[in-house]
C-alpha positions in Angstrom: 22.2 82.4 15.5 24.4 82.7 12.5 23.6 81.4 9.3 26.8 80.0 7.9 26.9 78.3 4.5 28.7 74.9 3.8 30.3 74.6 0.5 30.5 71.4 -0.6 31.6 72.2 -4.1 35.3 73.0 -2.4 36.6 70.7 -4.9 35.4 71.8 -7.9 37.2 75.7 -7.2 40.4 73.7 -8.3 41.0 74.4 -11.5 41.2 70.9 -12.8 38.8 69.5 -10.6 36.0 67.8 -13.1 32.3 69.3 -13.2 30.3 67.6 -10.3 26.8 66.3 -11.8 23.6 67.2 -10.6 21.2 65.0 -8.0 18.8 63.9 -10.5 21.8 63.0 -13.3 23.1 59.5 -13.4 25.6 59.1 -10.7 27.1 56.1 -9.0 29.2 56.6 -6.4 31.8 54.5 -4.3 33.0 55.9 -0.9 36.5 54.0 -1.9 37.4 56.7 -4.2 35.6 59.9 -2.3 37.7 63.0 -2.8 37.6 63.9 1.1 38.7 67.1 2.8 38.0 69.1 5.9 34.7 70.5 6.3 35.5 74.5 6.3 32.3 75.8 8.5 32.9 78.5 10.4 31.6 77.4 14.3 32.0 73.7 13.5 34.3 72.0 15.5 37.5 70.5 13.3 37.0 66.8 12.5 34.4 66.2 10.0 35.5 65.8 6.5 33.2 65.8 3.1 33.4 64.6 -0.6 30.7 66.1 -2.6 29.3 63.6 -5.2 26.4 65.8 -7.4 25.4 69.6 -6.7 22.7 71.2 -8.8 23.8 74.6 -10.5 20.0 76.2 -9.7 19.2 74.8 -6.6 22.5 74.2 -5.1 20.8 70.5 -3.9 23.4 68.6 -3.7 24.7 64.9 -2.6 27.8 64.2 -0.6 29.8 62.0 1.8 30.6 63.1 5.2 33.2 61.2 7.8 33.0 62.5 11.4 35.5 60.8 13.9 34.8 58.2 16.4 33.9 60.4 19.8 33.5 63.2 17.9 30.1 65.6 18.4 28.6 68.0 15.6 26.9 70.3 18.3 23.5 71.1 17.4 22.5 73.2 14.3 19.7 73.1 12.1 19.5 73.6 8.0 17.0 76.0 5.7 16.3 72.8 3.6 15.3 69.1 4.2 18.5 66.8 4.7 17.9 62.9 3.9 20.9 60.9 4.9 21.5 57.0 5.8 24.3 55.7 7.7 27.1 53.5 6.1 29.6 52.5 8.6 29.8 53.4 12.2 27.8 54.1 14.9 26.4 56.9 16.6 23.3 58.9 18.3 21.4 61.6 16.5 19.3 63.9 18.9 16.0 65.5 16.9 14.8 67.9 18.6 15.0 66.3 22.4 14.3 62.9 21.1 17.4 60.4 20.8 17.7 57.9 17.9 20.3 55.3 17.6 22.6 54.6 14.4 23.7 52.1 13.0 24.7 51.0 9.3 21.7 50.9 6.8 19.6 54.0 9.4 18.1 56.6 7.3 17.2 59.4 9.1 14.6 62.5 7.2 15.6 65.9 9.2 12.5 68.3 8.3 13.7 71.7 7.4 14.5 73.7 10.7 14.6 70.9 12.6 17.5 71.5 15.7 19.5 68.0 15.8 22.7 67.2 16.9 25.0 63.8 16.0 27.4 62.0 18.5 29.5 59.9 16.9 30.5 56.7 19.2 34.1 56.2 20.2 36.2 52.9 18.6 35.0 53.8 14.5 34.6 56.6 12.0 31.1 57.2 11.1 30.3 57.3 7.4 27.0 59.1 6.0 25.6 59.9 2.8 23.4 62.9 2.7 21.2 64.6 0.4 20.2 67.6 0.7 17.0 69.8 -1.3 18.5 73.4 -1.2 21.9 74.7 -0.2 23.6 73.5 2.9 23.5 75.9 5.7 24.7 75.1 9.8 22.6 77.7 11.6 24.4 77.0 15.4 21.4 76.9 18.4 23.3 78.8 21.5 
């Protein structure tokens, strides 16, 4: 397995891109005006795109947006850190290890650190999720 790191904080490496706050600062956020672009993981699949909403400069925690495509599959992986996420819009399957759990707008799903799972996205509709993560994003791929 590699250990491949997801930079969410794409956007703010343009020069006039503004200072992202941090989880715990006051933040609202409307998926309307998300700044998406392409997830850049090396081993993921091209599809999903991300908008980074708050990352913490110590931590690297962070919140974000991600859309993944209707029929689209993020093959299974597992992160370093817990990832909290509920689903917007959309619906889809997420496998936890073995065990399959439907989606559908308003699910919350808690992945435990380390935990292998695996989202299928269902055909006809984008699927749209907001995540938070407690440490930095990492995909580690399970071959």
């Amino acid at each position: 397995m590699r250990r491949i790191a997801l930079l969410l904080v794409a956007a703010a490496a343009v020069a006039d891109a503004p200072k992202l706050p941090a989880p715990n600062d006051m933040i609202a956020a409307n998926p309307t005006d998300a700044k998406f672009n392409p997830a850049k993981v090396e081993g993921m699949p091209p599809g999903p795109m991300g908008a980074p909403i708050a990352v913490d400069p110590n931590t690297k925690a962070s919140i974000a947006y991600a859309k993944i495509p209707g029929g689209y599959t993020l093959p299974m992986h597992w992160h370093s850190h817990e990832e909290a996420s509920v689903f917007i819009s959309g619906a889809g399957t997420l496998t936890m290890d073995g065990k399959p759990y439907d989606l559908v707008p308003g699910s919350l799903v808690v992945i435990p650190p380390k935990t292998h799972h695996m989202l299928k996205c269902a055909a006809g509709s984008d699927c749209l999720i907001l995540t938070r993560r407690a440490g930095p994003t990492d995909y580690n791929w399970v071959k």
